[in-house]
C-alpha positions as CSV (number, residue, x, y, z in Angstrom):
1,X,60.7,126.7,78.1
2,X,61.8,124.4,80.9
3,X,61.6,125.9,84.2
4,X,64.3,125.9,87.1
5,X,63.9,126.0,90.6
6,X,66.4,127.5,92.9
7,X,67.2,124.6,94.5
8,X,68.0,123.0,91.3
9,X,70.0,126.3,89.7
10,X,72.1,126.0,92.8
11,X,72.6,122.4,92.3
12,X,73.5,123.1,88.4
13,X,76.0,125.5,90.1
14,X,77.8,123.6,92.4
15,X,78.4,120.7,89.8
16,X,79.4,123.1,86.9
17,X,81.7,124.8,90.2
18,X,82.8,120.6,91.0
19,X,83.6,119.9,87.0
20,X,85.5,123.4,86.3
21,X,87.6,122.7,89.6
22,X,88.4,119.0,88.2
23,X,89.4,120.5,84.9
24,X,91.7,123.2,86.1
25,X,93.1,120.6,88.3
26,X,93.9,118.8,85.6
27,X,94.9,121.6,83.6
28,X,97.6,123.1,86.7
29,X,101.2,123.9,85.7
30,X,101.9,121.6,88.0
31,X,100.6,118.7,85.7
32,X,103.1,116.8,83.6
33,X,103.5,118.4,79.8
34,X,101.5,116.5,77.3
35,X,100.9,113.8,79.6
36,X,104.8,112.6,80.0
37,X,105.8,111.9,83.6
38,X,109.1,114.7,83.8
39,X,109.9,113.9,87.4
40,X,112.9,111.9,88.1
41,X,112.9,108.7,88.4
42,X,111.6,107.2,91.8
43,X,111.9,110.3,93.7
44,X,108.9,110.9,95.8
45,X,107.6,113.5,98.6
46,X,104.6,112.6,101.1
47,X,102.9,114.4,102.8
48,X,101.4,113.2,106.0
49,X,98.1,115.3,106.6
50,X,96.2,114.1,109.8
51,X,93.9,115.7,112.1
52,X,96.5,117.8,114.0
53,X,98.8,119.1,110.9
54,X,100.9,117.8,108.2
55,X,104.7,116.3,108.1
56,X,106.3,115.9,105.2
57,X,109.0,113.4,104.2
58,X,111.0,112.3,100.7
59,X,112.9,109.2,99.3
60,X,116.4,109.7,99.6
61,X,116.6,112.0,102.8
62,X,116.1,111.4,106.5
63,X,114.8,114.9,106.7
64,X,111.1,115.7,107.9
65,X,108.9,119.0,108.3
66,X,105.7,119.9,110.0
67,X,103.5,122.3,110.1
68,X,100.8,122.0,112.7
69,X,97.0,123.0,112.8
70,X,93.9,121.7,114.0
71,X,91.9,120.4,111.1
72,X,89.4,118.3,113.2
73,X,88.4,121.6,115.3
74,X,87.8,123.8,111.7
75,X,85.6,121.2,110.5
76,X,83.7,121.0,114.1
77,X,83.1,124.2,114.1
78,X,81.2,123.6,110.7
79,X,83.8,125.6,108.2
80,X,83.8,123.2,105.7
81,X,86.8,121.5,103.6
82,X,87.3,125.5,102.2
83,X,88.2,126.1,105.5
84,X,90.9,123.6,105.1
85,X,92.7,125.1,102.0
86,X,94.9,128.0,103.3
87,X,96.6,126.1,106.1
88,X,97.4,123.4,103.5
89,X,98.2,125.2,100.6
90,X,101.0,126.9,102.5
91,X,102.3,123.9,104.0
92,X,102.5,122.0,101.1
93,X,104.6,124.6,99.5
94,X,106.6,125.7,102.5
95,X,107.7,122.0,104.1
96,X,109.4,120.9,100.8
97,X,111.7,124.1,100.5
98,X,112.2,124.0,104.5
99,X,113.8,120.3,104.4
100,X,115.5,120.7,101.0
101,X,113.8,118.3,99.0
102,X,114.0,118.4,95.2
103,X,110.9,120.3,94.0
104,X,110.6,118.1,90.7
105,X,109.6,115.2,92.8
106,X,105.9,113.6,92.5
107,X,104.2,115.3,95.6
108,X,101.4,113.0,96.8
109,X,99.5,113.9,100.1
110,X,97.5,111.3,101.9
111,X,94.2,112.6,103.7
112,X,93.8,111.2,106.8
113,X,90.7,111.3,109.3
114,X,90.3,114.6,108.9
115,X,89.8,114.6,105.5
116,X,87.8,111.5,105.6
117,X,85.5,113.7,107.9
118,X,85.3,116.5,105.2
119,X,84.9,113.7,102.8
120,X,81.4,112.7,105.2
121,X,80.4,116.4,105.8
122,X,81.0,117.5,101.9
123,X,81.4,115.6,99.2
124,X,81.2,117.8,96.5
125,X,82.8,120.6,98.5
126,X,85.8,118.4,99.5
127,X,87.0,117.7,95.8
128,X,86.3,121.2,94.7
129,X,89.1,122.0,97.8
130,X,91.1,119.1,96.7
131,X,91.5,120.5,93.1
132,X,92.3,124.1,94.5
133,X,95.1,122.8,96.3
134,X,96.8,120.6,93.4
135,X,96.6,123.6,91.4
136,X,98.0,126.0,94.0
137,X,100.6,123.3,95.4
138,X,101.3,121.0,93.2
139,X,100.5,118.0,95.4
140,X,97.7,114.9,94.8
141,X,96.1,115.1,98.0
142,X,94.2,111.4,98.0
143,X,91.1,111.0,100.6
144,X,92.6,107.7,102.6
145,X,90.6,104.6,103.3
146,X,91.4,104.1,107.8
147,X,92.3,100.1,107.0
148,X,95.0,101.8,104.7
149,X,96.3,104.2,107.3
150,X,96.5,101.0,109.5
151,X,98.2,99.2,106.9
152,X,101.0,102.6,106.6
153,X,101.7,102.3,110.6
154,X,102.3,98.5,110.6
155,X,104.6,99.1,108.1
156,X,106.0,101.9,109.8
157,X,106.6,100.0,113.3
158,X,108.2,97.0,110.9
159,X,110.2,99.3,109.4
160,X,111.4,101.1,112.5
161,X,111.3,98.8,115.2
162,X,112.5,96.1,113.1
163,X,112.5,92.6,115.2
164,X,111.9,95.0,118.2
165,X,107.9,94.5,117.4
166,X,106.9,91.5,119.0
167,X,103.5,91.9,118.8
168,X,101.1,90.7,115.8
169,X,99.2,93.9,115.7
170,X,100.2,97.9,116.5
171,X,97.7,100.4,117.5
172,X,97.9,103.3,116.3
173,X,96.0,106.4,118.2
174,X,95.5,109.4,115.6
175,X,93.5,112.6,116.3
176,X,90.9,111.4,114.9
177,X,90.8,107.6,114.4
178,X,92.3,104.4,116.0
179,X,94.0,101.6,113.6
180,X,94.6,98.5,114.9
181,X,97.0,96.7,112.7
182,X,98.6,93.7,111.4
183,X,100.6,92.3,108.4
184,X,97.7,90.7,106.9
185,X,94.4,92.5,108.7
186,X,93.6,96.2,110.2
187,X,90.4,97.4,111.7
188,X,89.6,101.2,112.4
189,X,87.5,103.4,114.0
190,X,86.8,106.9,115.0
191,X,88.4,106.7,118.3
192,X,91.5,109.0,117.9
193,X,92.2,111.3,121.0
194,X,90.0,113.9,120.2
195,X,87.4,112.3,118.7
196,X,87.2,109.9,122.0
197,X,87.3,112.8,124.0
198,X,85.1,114.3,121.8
199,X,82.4,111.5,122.3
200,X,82.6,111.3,126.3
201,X,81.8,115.2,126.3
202,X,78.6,114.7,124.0
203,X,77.6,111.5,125.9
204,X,78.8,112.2,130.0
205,X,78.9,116.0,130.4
206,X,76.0,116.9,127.1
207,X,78.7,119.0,125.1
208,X,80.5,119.1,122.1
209,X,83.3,121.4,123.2
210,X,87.0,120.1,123.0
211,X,88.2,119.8,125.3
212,X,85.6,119.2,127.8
213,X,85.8,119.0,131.9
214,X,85.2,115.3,132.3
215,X,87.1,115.1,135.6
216,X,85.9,114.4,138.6
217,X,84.1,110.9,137.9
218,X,82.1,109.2,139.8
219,X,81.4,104.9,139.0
220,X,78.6,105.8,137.3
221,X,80.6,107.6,134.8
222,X,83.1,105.0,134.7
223,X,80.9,102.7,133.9
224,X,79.3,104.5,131.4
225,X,82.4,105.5,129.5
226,X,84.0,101.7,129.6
227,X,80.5,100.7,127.8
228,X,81.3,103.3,125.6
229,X,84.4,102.1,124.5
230,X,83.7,98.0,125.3
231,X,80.5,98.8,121.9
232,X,83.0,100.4,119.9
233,X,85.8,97.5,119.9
234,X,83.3,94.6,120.0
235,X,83.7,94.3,116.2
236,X,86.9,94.4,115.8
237,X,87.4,90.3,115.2
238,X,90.9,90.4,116.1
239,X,91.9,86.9,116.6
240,X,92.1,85.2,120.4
241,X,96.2,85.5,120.1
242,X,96.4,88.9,119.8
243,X,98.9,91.1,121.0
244,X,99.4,94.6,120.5
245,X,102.0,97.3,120.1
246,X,101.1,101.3,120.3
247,X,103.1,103.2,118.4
248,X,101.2,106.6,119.1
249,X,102.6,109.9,120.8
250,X,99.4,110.1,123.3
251,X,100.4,106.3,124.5
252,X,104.3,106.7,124.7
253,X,104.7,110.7,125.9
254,X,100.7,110.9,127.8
255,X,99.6,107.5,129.1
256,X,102.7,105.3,129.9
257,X,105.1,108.1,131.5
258,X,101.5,109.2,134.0
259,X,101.1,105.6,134.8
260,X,104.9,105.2,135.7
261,X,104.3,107.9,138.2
262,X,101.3,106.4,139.4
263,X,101.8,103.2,139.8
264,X,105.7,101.6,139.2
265,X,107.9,101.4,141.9
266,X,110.6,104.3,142.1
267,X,113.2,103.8,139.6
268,X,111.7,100.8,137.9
269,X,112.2,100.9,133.9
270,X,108.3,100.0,132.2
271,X,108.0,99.7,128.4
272,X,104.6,98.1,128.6
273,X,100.7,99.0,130.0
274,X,99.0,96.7,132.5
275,X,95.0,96.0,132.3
276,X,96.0,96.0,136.4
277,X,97.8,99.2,136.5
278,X,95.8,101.0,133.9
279,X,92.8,100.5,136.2
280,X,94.9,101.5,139.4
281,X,95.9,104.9,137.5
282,X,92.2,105.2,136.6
283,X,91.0,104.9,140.6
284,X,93.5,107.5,141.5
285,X,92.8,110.0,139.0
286,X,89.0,109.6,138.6
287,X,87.9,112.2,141.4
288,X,90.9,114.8,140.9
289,X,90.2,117.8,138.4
290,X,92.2,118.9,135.9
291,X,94.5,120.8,138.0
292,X,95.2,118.3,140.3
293,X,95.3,115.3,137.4
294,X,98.7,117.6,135.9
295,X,100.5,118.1,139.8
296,X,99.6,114.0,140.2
297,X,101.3,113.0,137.2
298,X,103.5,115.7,136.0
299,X,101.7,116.2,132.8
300,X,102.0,119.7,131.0
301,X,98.4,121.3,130.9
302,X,97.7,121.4,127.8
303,X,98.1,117.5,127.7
304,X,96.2,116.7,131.1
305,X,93.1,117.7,129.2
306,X,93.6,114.3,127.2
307,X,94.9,112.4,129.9
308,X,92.0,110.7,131.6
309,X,90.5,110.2,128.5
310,X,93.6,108.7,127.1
311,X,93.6,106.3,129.9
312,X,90.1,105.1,129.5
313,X,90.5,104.6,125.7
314,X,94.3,102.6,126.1
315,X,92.4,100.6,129.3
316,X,89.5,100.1,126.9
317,X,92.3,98.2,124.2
318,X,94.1,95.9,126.3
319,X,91.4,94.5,126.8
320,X,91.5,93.1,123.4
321,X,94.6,91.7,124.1
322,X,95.6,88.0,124.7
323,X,97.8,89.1,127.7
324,X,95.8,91.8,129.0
325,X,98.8,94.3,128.0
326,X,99.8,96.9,125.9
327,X,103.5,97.2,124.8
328,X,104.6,100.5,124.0
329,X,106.9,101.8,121.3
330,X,108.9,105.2,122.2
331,X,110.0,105.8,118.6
332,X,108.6,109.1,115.9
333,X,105.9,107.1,113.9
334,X,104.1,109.2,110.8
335,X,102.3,107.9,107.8
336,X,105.4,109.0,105.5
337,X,107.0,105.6,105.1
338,X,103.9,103.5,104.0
339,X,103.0,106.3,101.5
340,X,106.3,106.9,99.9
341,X,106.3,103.0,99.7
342,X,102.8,102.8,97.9
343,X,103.1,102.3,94.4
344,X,99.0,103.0,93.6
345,X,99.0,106.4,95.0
346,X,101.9,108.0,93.1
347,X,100.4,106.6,90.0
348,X,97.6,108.6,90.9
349,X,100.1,111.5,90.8
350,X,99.6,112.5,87.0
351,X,96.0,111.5,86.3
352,X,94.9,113.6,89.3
353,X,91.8,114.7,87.2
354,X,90.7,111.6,87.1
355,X,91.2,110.8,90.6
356,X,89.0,113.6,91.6
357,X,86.4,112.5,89.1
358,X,86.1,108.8,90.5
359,X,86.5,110.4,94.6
360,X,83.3,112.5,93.8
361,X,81.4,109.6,92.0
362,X,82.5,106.8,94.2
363,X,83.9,108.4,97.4
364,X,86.9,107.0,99.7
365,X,86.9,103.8,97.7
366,X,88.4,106.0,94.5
367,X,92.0,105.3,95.5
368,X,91.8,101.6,94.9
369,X,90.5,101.9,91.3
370,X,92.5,101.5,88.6
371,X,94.4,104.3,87.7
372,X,96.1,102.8,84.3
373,X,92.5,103.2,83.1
374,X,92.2,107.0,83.5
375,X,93.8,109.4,81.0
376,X,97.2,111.2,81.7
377,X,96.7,114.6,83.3
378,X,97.2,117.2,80.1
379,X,99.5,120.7,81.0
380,X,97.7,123.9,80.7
């Protein structure tokens, strides 16, 4: 008789747990009958799930929900994707009915750096949430690659700004990651607000909490954190012409309206970020606290936590730029355009089973497989 060790009886577990979960995935109500698609035709909802809470969006309406929570700080705090469930579940049920979109529409959710983080921390525990929440909501939630998430905000700020964008690459400033795109190239990295902030705790003040006191700073500091940042965007390759657009709420409501205040002469309209004035903010704000940072600038407190750090990471990118500036887009940006456009991840929509197969064997890269090759999703 073959002997098992507990280790290995509660790895037998987890993957019968993993492959049940897949199967009653693909076995929700949710699924389409027999295999048929019954949705009508070309009507979509998306579902933008980042690191701060989801927005949802449809073809066909100019309506848009949200429901905010802070999925970076359960997973942190080492809860797991589980942890993620609830908060999601009821949001992907609740946003549809609260902006009136039709309920028979494929539902597709794209996971954002968040969910690339639970992807990172647990696998196996990630798709076993995952299948949970199609079956309880209906919705393909799809673990998204971060060049993709670039490639969704470029075609956001074309859509939006139109021949307003001047630029040949937008920067995008999440949460939890930084995409740096253009129409043909995008780069990423973990260097959304929090996660930044996140990483000058742990490396200048030896903490992880979030947020952290990282005013006053001294030169050394400075230093220190521009090295930081000057490592992290040496591999970016963007090409000696670039020029960049941010398109991101901590840029256009935190960054640019603190360095007006700072720095432009009373009454003097600024859509754009100077290396020259970023550095003069920086030099006025680097030995205030916290306190003082929000009476300087006239930032609400629960943003001047970000602020400084905002301003190191922005001062950090225009660096990268061909004219040493950062033009900035005032405008409501979300990942719901690109991913109502994208043709691969509603086909995803009905061979969801599948999908979860291929993200546990393969990981992130499972939304760029083929999906004609995967069998329909069957109804329970």
């Amino acid at each position: 008789m073959q002997l098992t060790t507990n280790k290995e009886a509660a790895c037998m577990g987890r993957r019968a747990r993993l492959l049940a979960a897949i199967v009653f995935s693909a076995a929700s109500v949710h699924a389409a009958a027999a295999g048929e698609d019954t949705t009508p035709a070309g009507c979509r909802i998306a579902f933008d799930m980042g690191s701060s809470g989801i927005r949802a969006g449809a073809t066909g309406s100019e309506r848009t929900a949200k429901r905010e929570f802070d999925a970076l700080a359960v997973l942190w705090a080492g809860n797991g994707p589980a942890a993620l469930a609830p908060p999601s579940i009821s949001a992907l049920r609740e946003l549809p009915k609260e902006a009136q979109f039709d309920a028979r529409c494929a539902a597709v959710g794209g996971g954002f750096s968040a969910w690339r983080l639970a992807l990172q921390q647990d696998a196996k525990g990630l798709v076993e949430t995952l299948a949970l929440i199609h079956a309880e909501s209906g919705v393909a939630v799809l673990v998204m690659p971060a060049d993709r998430e670039g490639a969704y905000g470029y075609f956001a700020a074309r859509q939006i700004l139109g021949r307003q964008l001047t630029t040949t690459h937008v920067v995008d400033i999440g949460g939890g990651s930084l995409q740096i795109a253009g129409e043909k190239r995008s780069f990423a990295m973990p260097l959304g607000q929090k996660s930044w902030h996140r990483l000058l705790c742990e490396q200048l003040r030896d903490t992880t909490e979030v947020p952290c006191q990282l005013q006053p700073m001294d030169e050394r500091d400075l230093t220190r954190a521009r090295a930081l940042i000057a490592v992290r965007v040496a591999g970016a390759g963007l090409p000696r012409e670039t020029t960049l657009t941010a398109i991101s709420r901590p840029v256009s409501r935190g960054v640019l309206p603190a360095v007006r205040r700072l720095t432009a002469p009373a009454g003097e309209p600024r859509t754009s970020l100077r290396h020259r004035e970023l550095q003069a903010a920086i030099a006025q704000l680097a030995p205030l606290d916290l306190a003082a940072t929000a009476a300087r600038t006239g930032a609400a407190a629960s943003h001047a936590a970000y602020l400084f750090s905002d301003l190191l990471l922005v001062d950090g990118l225009t660096r990268l730029a061909a004219d040493a500036e950062l033009q900035v887009a005032e405008a409501s940006f979300s990942n719901v355009p690109g991913l109502l456009a994208d043709d691969q991840a509603y086909a995803w929509h009905g061979r969801y089973a599948c999908y979860l197969q291929r993200l546990a064997e393969t990981g992130i890269a499972a939304i760029a497989s083929d999906p004609a090759a995967c069998p329909p999703d069957q109804a329970r």
